[in-house]
C-alpha positions as CSV (number, residue, x, y, z in Angstrom):
1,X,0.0,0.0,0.0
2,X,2.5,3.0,-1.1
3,X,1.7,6.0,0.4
4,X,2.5,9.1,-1.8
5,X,1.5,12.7,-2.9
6,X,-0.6,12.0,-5.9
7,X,-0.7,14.2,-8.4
8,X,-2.3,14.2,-11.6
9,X,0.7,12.8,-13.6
10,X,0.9,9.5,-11.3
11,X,-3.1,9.1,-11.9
12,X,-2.5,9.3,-15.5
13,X,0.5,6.8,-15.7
14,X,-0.8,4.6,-12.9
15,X,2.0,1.7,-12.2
16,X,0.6,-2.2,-13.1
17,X,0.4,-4.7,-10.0
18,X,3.2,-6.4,-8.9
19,X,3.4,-10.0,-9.7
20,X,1.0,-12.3,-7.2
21,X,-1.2,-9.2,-6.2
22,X,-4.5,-8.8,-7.7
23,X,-4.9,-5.3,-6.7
24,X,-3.1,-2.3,-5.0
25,X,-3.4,0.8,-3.2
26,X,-1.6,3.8,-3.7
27,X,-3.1,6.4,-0.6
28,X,-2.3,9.8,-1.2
29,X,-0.2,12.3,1.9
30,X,-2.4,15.3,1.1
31,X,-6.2,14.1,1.8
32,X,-5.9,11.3,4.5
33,X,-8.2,8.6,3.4
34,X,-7.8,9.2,-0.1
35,X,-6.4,6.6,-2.3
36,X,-6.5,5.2,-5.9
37,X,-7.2,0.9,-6.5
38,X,-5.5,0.0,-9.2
39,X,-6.6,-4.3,-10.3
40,X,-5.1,-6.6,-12.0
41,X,-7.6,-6.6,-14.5
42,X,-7.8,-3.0,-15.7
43,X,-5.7,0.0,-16.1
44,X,-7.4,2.3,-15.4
45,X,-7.5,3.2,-11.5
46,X,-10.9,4.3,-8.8
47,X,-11.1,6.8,-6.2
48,X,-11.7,6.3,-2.8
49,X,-12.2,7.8,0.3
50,X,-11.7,5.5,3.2
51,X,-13.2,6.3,6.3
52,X,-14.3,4.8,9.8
53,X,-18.5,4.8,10.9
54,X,-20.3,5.8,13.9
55,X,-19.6,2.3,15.1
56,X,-15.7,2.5,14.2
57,X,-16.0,0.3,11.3
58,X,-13.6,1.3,8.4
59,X,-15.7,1.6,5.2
60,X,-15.1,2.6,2.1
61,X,-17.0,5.1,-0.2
62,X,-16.1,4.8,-4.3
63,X,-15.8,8.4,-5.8
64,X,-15.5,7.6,-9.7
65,X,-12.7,6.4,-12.2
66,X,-9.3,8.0,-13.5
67,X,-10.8,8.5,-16.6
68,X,-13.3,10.2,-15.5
69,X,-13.1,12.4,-12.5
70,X,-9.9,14.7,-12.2
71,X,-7.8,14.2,-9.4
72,X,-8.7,17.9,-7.9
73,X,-12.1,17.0,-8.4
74,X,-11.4,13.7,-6.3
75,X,-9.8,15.4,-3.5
76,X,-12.8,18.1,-3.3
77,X,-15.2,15.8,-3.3
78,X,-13.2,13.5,-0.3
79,X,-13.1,17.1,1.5
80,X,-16.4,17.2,1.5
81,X,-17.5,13.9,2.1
82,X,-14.9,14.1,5.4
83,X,-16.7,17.1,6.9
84,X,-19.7,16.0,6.1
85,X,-18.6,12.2,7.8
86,X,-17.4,15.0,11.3
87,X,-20.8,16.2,11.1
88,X,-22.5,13.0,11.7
89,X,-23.5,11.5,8.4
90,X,-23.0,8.4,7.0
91,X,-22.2,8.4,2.9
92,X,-22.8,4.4,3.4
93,X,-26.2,4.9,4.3
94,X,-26.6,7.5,1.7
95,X,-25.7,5.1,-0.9
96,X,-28.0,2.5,0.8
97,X,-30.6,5.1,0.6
98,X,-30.6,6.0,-2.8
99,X,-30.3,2.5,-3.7
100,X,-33.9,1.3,-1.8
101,X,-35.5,4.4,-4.0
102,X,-38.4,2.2,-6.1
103,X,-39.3,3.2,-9.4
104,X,-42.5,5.1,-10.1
105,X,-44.4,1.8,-11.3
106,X,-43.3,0.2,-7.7
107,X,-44.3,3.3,-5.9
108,X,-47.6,3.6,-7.4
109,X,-48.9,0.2,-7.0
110,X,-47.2,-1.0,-3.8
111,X,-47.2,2.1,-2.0
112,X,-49.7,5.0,-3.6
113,X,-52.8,3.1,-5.0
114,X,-53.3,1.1,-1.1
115,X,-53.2,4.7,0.7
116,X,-55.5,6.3,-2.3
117,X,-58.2,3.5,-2.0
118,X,-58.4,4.6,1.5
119,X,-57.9,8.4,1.6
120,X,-59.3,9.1,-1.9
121,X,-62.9,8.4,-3.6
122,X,-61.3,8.7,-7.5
123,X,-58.6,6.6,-6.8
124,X,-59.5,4.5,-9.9
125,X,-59.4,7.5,-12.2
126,X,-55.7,7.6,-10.9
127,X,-55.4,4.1,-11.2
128,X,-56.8,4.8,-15.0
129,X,-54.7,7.4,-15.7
130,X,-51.1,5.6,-14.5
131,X,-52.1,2.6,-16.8
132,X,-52.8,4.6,-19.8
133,X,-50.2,7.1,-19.7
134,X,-48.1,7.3,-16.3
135,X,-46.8,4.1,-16.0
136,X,-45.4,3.6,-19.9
137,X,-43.7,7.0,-19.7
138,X,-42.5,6.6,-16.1
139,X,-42.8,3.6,-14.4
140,X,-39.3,2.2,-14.8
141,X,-37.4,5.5,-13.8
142,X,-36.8,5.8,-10.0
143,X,-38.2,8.5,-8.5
144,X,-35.2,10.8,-8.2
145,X,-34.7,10.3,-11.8
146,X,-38.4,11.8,-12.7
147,X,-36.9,15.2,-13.6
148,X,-38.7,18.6,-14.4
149,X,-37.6,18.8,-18.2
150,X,-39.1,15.3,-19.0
151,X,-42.5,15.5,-17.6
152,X,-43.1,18.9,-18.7
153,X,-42.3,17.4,-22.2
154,X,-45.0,14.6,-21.5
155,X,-47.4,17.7,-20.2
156,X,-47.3,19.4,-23.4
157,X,-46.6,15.8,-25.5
158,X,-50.5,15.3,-24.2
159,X,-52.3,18.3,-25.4
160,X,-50.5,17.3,-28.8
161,X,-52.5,14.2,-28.5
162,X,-55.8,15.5,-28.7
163,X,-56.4,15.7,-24.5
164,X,-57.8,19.0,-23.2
165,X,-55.7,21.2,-21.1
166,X,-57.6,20.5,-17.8
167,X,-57.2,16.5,-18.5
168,X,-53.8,16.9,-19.2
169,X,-53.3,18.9,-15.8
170,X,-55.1,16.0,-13.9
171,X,-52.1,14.0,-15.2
172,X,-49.5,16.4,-14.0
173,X,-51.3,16.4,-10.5
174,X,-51.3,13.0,-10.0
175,X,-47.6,12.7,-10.6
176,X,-47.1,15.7,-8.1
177,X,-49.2,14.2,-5.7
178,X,-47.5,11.1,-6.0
179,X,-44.3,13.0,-5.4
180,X,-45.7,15.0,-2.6
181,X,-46.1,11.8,-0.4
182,X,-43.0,10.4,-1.2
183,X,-41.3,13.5,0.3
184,X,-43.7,13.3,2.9
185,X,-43.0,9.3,3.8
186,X,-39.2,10.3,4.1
187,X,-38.8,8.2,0.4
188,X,-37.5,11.1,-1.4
189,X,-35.7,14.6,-0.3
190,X,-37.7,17.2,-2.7
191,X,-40.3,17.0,-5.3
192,X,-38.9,18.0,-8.9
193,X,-42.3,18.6,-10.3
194,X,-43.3,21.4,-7.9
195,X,-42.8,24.8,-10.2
196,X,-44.0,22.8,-13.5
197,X,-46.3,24.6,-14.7
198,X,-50.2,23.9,-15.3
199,X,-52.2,25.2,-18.2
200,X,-55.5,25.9,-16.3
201,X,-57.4,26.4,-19.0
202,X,-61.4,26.9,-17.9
203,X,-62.9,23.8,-18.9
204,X,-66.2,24.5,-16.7
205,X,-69.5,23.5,-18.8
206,X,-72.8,24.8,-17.5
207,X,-75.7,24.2,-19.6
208,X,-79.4,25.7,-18.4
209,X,-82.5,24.7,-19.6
210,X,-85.4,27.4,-20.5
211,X,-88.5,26.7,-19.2
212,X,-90.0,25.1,-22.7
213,X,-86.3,22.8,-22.4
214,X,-87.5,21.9,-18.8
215,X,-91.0,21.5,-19.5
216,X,-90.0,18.6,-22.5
217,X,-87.6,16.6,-19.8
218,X,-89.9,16.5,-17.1
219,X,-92.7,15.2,-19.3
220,X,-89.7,12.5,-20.8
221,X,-89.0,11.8,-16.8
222,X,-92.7,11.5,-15.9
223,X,-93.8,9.0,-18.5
224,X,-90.5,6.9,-19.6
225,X,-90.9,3.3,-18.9
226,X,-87.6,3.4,-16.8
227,X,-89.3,4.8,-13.6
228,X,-86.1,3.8,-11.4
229,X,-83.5,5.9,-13.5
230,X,-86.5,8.6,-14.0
231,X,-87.0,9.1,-10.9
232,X,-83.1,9.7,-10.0
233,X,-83.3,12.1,-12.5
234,X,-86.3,13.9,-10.9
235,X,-84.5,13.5,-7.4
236,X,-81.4,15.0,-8.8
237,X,-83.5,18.2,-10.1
238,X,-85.5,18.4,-7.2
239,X,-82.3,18.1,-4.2
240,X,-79.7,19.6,-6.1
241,X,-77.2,16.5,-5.4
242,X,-74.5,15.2,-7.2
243,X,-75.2,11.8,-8.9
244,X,-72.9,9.5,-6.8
245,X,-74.8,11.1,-3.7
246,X,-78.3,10.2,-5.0
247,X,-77.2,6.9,-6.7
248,X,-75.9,5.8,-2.9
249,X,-78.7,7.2,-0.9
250,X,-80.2,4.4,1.7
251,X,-83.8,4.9,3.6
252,X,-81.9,5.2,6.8
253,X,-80.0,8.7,5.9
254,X,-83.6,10.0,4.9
255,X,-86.4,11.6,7.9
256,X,-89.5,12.0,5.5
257,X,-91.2,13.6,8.3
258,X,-88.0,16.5,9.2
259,X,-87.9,16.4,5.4
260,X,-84.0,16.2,5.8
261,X,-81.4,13.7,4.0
262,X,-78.6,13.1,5.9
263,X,-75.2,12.2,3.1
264,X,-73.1,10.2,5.3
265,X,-69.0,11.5,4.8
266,X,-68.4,8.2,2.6
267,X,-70.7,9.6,0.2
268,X,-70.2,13.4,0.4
269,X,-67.9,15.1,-1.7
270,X,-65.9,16.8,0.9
271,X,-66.1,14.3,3.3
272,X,-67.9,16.0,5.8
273,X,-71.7,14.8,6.7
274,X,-74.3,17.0,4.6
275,X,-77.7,17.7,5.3
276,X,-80.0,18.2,2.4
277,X,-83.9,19.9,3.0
278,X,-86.5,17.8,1.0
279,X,-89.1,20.2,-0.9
280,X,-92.4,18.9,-1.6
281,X,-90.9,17.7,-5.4
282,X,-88.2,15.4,-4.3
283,X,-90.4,14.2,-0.9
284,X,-93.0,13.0,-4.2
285,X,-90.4,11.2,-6.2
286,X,-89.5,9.0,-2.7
287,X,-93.2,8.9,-2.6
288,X,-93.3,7.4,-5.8
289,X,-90.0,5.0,-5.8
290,X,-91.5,2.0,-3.9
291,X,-88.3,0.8,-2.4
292,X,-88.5,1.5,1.0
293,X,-89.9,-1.5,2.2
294,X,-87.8,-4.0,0.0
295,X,-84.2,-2.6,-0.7
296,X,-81.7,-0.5,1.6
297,X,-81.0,2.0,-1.1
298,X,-83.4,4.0,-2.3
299,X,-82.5,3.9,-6.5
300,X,-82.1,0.4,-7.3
301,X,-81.7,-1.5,-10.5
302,X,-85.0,-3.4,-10.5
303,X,-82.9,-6.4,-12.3
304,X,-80.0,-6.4,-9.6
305,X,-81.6,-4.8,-6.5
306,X,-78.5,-3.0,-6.3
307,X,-77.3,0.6,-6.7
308,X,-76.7,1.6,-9.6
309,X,-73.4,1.1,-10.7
310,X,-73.5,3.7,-14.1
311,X,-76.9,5.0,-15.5
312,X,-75.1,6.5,-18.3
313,X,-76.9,4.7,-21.3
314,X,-80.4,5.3,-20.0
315,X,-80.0,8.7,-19.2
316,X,-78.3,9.7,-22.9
317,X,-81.7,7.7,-24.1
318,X,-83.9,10.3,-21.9
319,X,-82.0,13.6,-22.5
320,X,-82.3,12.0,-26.5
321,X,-86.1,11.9,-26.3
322,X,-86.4,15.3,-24.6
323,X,-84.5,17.0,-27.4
324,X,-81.2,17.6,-25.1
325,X,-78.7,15.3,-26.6
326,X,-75.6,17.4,-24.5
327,X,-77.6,18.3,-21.1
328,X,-75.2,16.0,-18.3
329,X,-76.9,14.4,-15.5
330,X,-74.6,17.0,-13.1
331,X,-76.4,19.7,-15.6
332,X,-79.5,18.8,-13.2
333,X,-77.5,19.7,-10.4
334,X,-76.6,23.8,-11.9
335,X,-80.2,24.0,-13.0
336,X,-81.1,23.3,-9.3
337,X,-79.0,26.1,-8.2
338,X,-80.2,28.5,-11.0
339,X,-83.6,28.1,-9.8
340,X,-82.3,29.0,-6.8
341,X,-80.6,32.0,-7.4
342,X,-83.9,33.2,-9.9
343,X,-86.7,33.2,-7.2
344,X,-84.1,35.6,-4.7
345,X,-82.4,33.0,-2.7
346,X,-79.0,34.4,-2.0
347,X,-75.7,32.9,-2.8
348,X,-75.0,32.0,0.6
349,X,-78.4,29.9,1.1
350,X,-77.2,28.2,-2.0
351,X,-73.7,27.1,-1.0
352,X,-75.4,25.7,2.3
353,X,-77.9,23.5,0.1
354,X,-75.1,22.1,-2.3
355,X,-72.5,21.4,0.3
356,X,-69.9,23.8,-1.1
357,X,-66.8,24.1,1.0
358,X,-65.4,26.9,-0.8
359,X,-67.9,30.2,-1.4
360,X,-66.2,30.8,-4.4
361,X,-67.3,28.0,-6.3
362,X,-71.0,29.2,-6.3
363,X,-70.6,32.7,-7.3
364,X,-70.7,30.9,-10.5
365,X,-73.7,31.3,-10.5
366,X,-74.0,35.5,-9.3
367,X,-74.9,35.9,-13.1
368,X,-78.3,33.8,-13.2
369,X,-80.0,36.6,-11.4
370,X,-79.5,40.1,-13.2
371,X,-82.7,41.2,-11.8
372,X,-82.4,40.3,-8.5
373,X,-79.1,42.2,-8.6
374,X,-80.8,45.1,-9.8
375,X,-83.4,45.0,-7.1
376,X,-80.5,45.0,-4.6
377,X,-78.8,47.6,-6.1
378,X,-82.1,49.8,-6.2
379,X,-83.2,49.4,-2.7
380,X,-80.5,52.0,-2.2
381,X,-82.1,54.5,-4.3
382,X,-85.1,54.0,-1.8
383,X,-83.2,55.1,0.7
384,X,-81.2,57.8,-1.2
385,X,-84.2,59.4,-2.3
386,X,-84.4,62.9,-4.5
387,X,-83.0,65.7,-3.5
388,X,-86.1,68.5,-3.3
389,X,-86.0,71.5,-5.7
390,X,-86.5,74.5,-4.2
């Protein structure tokens, strides 16, 4: 093991080993710990740095080839590694570390998907989303190697496809989510994807029926063969609830005599219980269902005596036959609140009905009124009155 000032002529004509020896050391005088292994079976020579543990064990940390680091840079980067080694940490452990880092596709199906299906209601449209794109694009990179440049490429590489801005976000917040709790679970130190940016384009699609429009559906809903999906529909237009909420309503969450319906957190949207007043239209369609006494929930498939799972295809058959081949079944939901918002109720009586958490999400609907704005605005003039002429 010669011991020796190395400089960056001896690293570039490195002696071979000495007959019998399959390797050798040659420690340099300057950075204690230092040394270059030169093998039998190469010529070209490693740094090391070697070093002793918390525990006093001597270990050895590998700092690149000859032909590849500079000797300066070698003794900078043993510098380092020393006072980082005084301060109390471990490069062994580092390396260790960053070798138990999974890749995405290991993250996301060992680790992510489990905690989603129990934190997260649309953990399937992640689960969707990493099979159809994520997982292709990503899933064999570790997650410190899922940098900035590249998924801002695969942002942008979407919308090229066809997908709308707003989809293509929901794939860029998934992968920062996903990040997110890897920083958070101590898996990784930062998340690269934090400042990439979004193209929040307005995607929101509100579609209000006149009166003649609303008069043709609810003579499609009262008459259509398919009561049970009819009457969800009616429900939905008379309540003002979102279509998982309905679709999952059991007798039990519903007092007809309090006229209140009770959403249960499972069910609600913001996972916080939500109590819904019954008007006289949606305490007739629970008149009219005829489940009370035979099923638990409320909207069941006559053939399955379940919930319904999708009610898509019956519904695009109703809006069809009403003349409104692009009116959603969450469009019921908006024309709830319109009617709201048109006979005077004020914004705040409507966020309490729909369950908003945030107020800002139903001044959406400040516009609906124009007149009832204007009747605000001239109750000041009432008071104001004219100034007399004398």
């Amino acid at each position: 093991m010669p011991i020796l000032q190395l400089t960056q002529a001896k690293v570039n004509d490195l002696p071979g080993c000495p007959v019998g020896k399959a390797r050798i050391e040659l420690c340099d005088t300057a950075v204690k710990g230092l040394y270059v292994e030169v093998r039998v079976t190469s010529t070209i020579g490693t740094y090391y740095l070697r070093y002793k543990d918390i525990d006093g064990k001597t270990c050895h940390r590998k700092l690149g080839s000859t032909m590849e680091v500079q000797l300066v840079d070698a003794k900078e980067r043993a510098l380092q590694l020393k006072a980082e080694i005084r301060m109390g940490k471990d490069p062994k452990e580092e390396t260790l570390k960053r070798k138990a880092i999974p890749i995405f596709s290991e993250f996301f199906e060992v680790t992510y998907l489990p905690h989603a299906k129990q934190h997260k209601r649309t953990w399937s449209n992640d689960e969707q989303m990493y099979k159809t794109h994520l997982k292709g694009e990503f899933g064999h990179l570790k997650l410190t190697a899922i940098k900035r440049e590249a998924v801002q490429k695969f942002h942008s590489g979407l919308k090229q496809q066809g997908l709308t801005g707003s989809t293509c976000d929901h794939y860029l917040k998934l992968m920062r989510h996903c990040l997110n709790l890897a920083v958070d679970w101590d898996i990784i130190e930062s998340n690269q994807l934090a400042r990439v940016k979004l193209f929040r384009e307005c995607n929101q699609i509100e579609r209000y029926m006149n009166d003649v429009e609303l008069a043709g559906l609810l003579k499609v809903l009262h008459t259509d063969e398919n009561r049970s999906v009819s009457n969800l529909a009616l429900f939905l237009l008379a309540t003002g609830a979102r279509n998982n909420e309905a679709r999952q309503a059991k007798w039990d969450d519903i007092d007809v005599e309090s006229r209140l319906w009770q959403i249960p957190a499972v069910n609600s949207k913001s996972k916080k219980v939500r109590n819904v007043p019954l008007n006289d239209a949606a305490l007739d369609v629970l008149a009219k269902v005829n489940t009370q006494d035979e099923f638990e929930y409320v909207f069941v498939n006559p053939k399955t005596g379940k919930p319904y799972a999708c009610v898509k295809k019956t519904w695009h058959r109703l809006r069809a036959a009403a003349g409104l081949p692009k009116l959603r079944l969450h469009d019921l939901r908006h024309q709830y609140a319109s009617m709201l918002v048109n006979v005077g109720r004020s914004l705040y009586e409507v966020q309490q009905i729909l369950g908003h958490s945030d107020p800002k999400v139903t001044t959406r609907y400040a516009h609906l009124a124009p007149s009832t704005l204007q009747h605000a605005a001239n109750s000041v003039s009432l008071r104001l009155g004219r100034p007399s002429i004398t």
